[in-house]
C-alpha positions, 0 to 999 in steps of 0.5 A: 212866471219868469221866461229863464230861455226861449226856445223858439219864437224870435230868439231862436229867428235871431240866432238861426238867421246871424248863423245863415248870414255868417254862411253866407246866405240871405233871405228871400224877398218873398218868403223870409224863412226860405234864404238863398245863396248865391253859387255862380251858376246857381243857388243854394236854398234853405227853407226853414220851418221852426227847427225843420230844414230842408237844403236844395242844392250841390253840395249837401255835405259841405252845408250840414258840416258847416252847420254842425261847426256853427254848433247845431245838433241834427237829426234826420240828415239824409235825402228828403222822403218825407217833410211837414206832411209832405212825400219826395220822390224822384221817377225813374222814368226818362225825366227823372224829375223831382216830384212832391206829393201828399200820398202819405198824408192823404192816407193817414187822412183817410185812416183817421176818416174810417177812425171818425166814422167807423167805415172806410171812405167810399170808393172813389173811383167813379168820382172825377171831380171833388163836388158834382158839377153845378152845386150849390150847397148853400141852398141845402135845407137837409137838417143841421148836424149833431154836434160830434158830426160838426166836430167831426166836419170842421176837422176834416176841412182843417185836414183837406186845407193842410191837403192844399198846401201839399199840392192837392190843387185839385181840391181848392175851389171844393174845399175854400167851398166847404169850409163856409159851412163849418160854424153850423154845416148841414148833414148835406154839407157833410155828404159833399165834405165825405165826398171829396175824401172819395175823391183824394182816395182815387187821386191821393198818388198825384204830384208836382213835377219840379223841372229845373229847366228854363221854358221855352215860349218860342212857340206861343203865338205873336199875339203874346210877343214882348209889344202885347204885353207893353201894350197892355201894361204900359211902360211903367217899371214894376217889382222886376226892376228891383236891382235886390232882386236875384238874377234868374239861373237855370239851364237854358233849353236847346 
C-alpha cells in the first residue's frame, strides 16, 4: 500500500506548525503543541490537540480570520463549553473566574458504568474519600474476577485516568492505586474500583479555578524569604536563567 496523502501525523505537525509561525507564534518550551505570542502586555496561546484548537487570549476574531486566510476550514468556532472531555464554565459569583471541569465526562462514565453492570453507581454521598482510610488492597485474597469483570475493570481505570487528566486530582493516588491490579484484579479490587465512581458521583461538579492574577506571597513567613531558598539550593543558575524563556505577564495584585 502506497501512502498518496497524509492526513495527520508529521505532515499535517509540519504544515500547522509553518502556518503558526508565519502568524507570528512560537512554541512553547514545555509542551510543543501549546504556541504562544507575544502581545506586549500579554500572550496569546493556542493549544493543539490533532486538528482540536483551542485559542486563549484578546482577540478571537482576528486569529480564526487569519486562520481561515491561511486556507483552514473550521468547525465549532465559538466560546469553549466543552473540549477533549473537558467542561468550561465561567461563574457568575464575584470572582467570575474561569473554571475547568469534567462533570459531562464524569456523567457519561457513570452512564456507561449502569451499561456494564446494569445497576446504577451507589450513592456516594457518604463517601468522602475515593478508598477507606488505611487500605491495602494488595493483600485482598477475595477470588480472581471473571473474565467480563477483568474487561470490565481495566476499562473503568482507563475511564477514571482520562478523569485525571481533566482535574479530577482528587482521585490520582486512588486510582495510579487500582490500576496495579488490572492484568489479573481481584472481585475485592473491583469493589474498591466501584467505590471510587460512588465517589466521582458525589464530586463529579468540582473544578479548576483559572485566576489570571499575579500571587501575592508578602504574607508568607521569613523563613521562606529569598535567603532561605539561596541557602537551600546554593547559588547555582537553573532552568529559569534560560534567556528563551518568556517573560512572566499578568496583572499584579494591589
Amino acid at each position: 500500500m502506497i501512502i498518496h496523502k497524509a492526513l495527520y501525523g508529521a505532515c499535517y505537525h509540519e504544515k500547522w506548525a509553518d502556518t503558526m509561525t508565519k502568524l507570528g507564534f512560537f512554541p512553547s518550551r514545555s509542551d510543543p503543541d501549546v504556541w504562544m505570542k507575544d502581545k506586549g502586555d500579554h500572550y496569546e496561546y493556542v493549544v493543539v490537540y490533532v486538528d482540536d484548537l483551542l485559542y486563549v487570549g484578546k482577540d478571537a476574531k482576528q486569529y480564526w480570520k487569519d486562520v481561515l486566510a491561511m486556507g483552514y476550514k473550521l468547525k465549532g468556532v465559538g466560546v469553549p463549553t466543552y473540549h477533549l472531555g473537558a467542561t468550561f464554565e465561567r461563574g457568575d459569583g464575584p470572582e467570575k473566574m474561569m473554571t475547568w471541569g469534567a462533570v459531562r465526562y464524569i456523567q457519561k462514565i457513570l452512564d456507561q458504568y449502569q451499561k456494564n453492570f446494569g445497576e446504577e453507581v451507589k450513592n456516594g454521598r457518604r463517601i468522602h474519600a475515593p478508598l477507606e482510610p488505611g487500605e491495602h488492597p494488595e493483600l485482598d485474597t477475595t477470588e480472581r474476577c471473571e473474565d467480563e469483570e477483568k474487561a470490565n475493570y481495566m476499562s473503568m481505570v482507563g475511564s477514571l485516568q482520562r478523569a485525571l487528566t481533566l482535574g479530577c486530582i482528587d482521585i490520582a493516588a486512588a486510582v495510579m492505586t487500582m490500576s496495579r491490579f488490572r492484568d489479573n484484579p481481584r472481585k475485592g479490587h473491583l469493589a474498591r474500583l466501584k467505590r471510587i465512581f460512588s465517589s466521582q458521583q458525589h464530586f463529579k461538579k468540582s473544578s479548576i479555578k483559572f485566576n489570571v492574577e499575579m500571587p501575592d506571597y508578602h504574607h508568607y513567613d521569613k523563613q521562606w524569604s529569598q535567603s532561605a531558598w539561596t541557602d537551600f539550593y546554593g547559588n547555582g543558575k537553573g532552568v529559569y536563567d534560560d534567556p528563551k524563556l518568556p517573560h512572566v505577564k499578568g496583572n499584579l495584585l494591589n
